[in-house]
Structure formats: C-alpha cells, structure tokens
N, C-alpha and C positions, 0 to 999 in steps of 0.2 A: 504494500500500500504506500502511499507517495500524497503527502496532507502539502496543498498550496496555498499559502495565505498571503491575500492583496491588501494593500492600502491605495491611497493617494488619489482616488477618486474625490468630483466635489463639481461646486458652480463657480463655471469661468464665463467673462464675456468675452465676443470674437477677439477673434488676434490674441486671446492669450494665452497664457501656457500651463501646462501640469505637468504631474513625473508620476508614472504609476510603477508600484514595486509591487513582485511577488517572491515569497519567499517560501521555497520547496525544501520540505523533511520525509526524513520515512526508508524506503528502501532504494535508491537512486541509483541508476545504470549510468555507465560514466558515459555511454552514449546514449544521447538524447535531445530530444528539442524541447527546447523555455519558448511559449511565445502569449502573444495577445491577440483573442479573437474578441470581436464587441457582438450588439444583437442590439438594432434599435426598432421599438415597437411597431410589431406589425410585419418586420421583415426576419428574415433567416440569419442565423450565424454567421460570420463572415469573418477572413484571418484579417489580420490586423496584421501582424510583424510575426517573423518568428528565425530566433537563433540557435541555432544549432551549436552542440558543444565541438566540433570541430572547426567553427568561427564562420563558418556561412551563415548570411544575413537575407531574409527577403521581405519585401515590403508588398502589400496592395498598392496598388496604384496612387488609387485614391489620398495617400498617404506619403507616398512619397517626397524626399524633399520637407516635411511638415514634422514628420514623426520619425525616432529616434531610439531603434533596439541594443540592450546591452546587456552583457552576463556577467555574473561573477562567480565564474567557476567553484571557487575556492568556498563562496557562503551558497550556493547553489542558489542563486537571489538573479532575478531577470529585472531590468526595468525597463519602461517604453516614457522616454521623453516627449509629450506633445508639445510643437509650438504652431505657431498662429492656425487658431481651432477656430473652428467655423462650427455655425448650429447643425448643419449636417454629419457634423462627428459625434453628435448624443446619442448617448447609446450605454449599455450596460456593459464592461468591458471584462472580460473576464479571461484567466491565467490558464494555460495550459503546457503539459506535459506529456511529450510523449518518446516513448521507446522501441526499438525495434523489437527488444525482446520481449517474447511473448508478444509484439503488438500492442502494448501498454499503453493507456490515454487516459487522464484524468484533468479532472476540472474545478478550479478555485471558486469562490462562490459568489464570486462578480462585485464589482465597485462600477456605481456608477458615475457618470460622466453628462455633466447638462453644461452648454454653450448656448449659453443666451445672454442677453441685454437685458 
C-alpha cells in the first residue's frame, strides 16, 4: 500500500500562483511515476504533469509553459508549481502514483484549486 498526502490547494485570482505538494509513504518501488491529474466539475480526469523517477517530465498541453513538475526523490514528495492560473485550471487536483510493478496506481485524496476574481 502507498498512502499520498497533498496540501497547497486554495483560492487564487488569475495570473496567480500556487505550489501543490504531495507526499508519498508506505511500500515505494524505486521505479515509479509522482504526478498530478485535476477533474473539474462535470468533466473526466485528466493528467496534469507527471514525473517519472528516472527524471522524464510531461506536461498536458494545456499546461505547458504555466505549470511546473518536480520530485524529490530522496523524501518521495512530488510538487506541481502553478503560475499564471486562469479560471479554467479549477478543478480538484489530485496526487498520483504509479508502478510498473504489479501495475500499481493509487490516488491522494485531492486539494482543491479555484481561480477566480
């Protein structure tokens, strides 16, 4: 089992910024991906960032350029830097891990994220 816990969700308005952390305990494959998917009301899950413990990095598009994935190996702790957020980034954002082995996916229990004025 693999327990993810987020903070650093909250209310911004546009153009500003947050840093969301998650931080991963439990039984940890040293290969593995940290990443952030969000879900905003009414639509499906969708990856956000996700890094990989061999240091590949991918972003959504939509994101690009804006948003900012990082690891730290060593405390098994992911963070996702947002800058200039626009209301189309609100959304419920939530941590995830996953492993090759076995197949492995787990999911933190979400922070949310509102970009309004």
């Amino acid at each position: 089992q693999v327990q993810l816990v987020e903070s650093g969700g909250g209310l911004v308005q546009p153009g500003g910024s947050l840093r969301l952390s998650c931080a991963a305990s439990g039984s940890i494959f040293r290969i593995n991906n940290l990443g952030w998917y969000r879900q905003a009301p009414g639509k499906e899950r969708e990856l956000v960032a996700v890094a990989t413990s061999g240091g590949f990095l991918n972003y959504a598009d939509s994101v690009k350029g804006r948003f900012t994935i990082s690891r730290d190996n060593g405390k098994n702790t992911v963070f996702l830097q947002m800058n200039s957020l626009k209301p189309e980034d609100t959304a419920v954002y939530y941590c995830n891990y996953y492993t090759p082995r076995n197949n492995e996916r787990y999911w933190g229990q979400g922070t949310q994220v509102t970009v309004s004025s």
